[in-house]
C-alpha positions as CSV (number, residue, x, y, z in Angstrom):
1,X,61.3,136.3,138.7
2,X,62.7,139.8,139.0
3,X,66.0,141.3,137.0
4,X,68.3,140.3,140.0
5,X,67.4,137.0,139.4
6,X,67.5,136.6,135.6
7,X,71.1,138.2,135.8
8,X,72.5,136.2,138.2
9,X,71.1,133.8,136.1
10,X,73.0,134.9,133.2
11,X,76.4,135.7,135.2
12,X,75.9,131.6,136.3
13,X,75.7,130.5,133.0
14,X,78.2,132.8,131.4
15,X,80.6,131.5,134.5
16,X,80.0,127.6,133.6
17,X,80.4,128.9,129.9
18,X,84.0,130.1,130.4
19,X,84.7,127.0,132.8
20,X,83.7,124.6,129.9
21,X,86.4,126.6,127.4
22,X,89.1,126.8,129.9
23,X,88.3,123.1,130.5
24,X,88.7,122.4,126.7
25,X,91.3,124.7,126.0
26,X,93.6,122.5,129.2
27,X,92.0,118.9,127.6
28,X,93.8,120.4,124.0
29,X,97.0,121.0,125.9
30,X,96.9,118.4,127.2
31,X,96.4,115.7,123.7
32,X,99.1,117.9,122.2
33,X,101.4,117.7,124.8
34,X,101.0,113.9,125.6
35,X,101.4,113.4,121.9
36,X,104.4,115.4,121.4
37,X,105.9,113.5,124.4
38,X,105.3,110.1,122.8
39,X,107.0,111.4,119.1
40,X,110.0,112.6,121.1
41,X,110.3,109.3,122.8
42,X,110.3,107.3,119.7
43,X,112.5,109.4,118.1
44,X,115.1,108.5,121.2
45,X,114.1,105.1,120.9
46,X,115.0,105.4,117.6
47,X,117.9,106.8,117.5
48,X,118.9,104.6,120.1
49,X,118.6,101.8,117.9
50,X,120.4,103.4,115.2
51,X,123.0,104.4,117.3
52,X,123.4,100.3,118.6
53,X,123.1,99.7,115.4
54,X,126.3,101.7,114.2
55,X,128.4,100.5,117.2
56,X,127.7,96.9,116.8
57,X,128.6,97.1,113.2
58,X,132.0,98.9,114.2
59,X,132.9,96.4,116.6
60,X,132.8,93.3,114.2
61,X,135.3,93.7,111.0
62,X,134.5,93.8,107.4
63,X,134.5,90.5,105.1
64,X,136.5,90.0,102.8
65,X,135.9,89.4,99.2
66,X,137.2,86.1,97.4
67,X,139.8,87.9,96.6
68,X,141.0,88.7,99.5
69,X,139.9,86.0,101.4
70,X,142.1,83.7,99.1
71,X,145.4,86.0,99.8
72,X,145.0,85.6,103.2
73,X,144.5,81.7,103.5
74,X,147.8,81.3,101.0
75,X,149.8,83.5,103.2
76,X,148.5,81.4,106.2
77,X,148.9,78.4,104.3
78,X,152.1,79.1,103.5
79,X,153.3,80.1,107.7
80,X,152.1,76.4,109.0
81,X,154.8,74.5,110.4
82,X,152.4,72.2,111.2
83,X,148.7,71.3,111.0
84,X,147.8,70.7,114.7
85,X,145.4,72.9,116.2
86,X,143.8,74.1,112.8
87,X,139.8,73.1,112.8
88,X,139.4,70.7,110.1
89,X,137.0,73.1,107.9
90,X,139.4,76.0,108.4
91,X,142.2,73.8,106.7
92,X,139.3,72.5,104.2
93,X,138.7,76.1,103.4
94,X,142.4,77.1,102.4
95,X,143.2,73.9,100.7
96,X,139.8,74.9,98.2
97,X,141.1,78.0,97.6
98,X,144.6,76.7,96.9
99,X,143.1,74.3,94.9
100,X,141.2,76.6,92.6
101,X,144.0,79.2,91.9
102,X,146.3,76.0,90.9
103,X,143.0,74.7,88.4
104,X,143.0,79.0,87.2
105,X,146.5,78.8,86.2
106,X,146.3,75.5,85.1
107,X,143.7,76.9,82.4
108,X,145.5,80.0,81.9
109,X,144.5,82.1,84.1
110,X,146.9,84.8,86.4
């Protein structure tokens, strides 16, 4: 074996060397980027979600407390000419609440 070959020996190896790193260095880019991919779609996902979310809950209106609730079915107590059409548990409902204010002041309550 004479120099000539012992370097081209060396230049081979050095070569397969610096293919090995660049081959590393583009599997590395490669992880980070796949993984940086996926995080940025699940952040859209959920945002998505969160964003479905908040429009569903717009779209459907608040409850209302007892309170409330009871002010409304006296006012709508008080409008019916008649009973037809009301569901039975609707007029159920109101008659309850009627019932309970008329037992509160009854007791002594306002």
């Amino acid at each position: 074996m004479d120099s000539r070959d012992t370097q081209e020996f060396y230049a081979k190896r050095e070569m397969r060397k610096s293919l090995r790193d660049v081959r590393k260095r583009r599997y590395a880019n490669d992880t980070k980027n796949a993984i940086a991919y996926m995080f940025s779609l699940a952040l859209v996902f959920t945002l998505t979600v969160i964003m479905i979310g908040q429009l569903a809950s717009c779209s459907t209106p608040p409850k209302l407390d007892a309170y409330e609730q009871h002010k409304v079915d006296v006012a709508e107590y008080l409008n019916i000419q008649s009973f037809e059409g009301y569901p039975h548990n609707q007029l159920d409902e109101m008659w309850c609440s009627l019932y309970i204010e008329a037992q509160l002041k009854n007791m002594g309550y306002e």
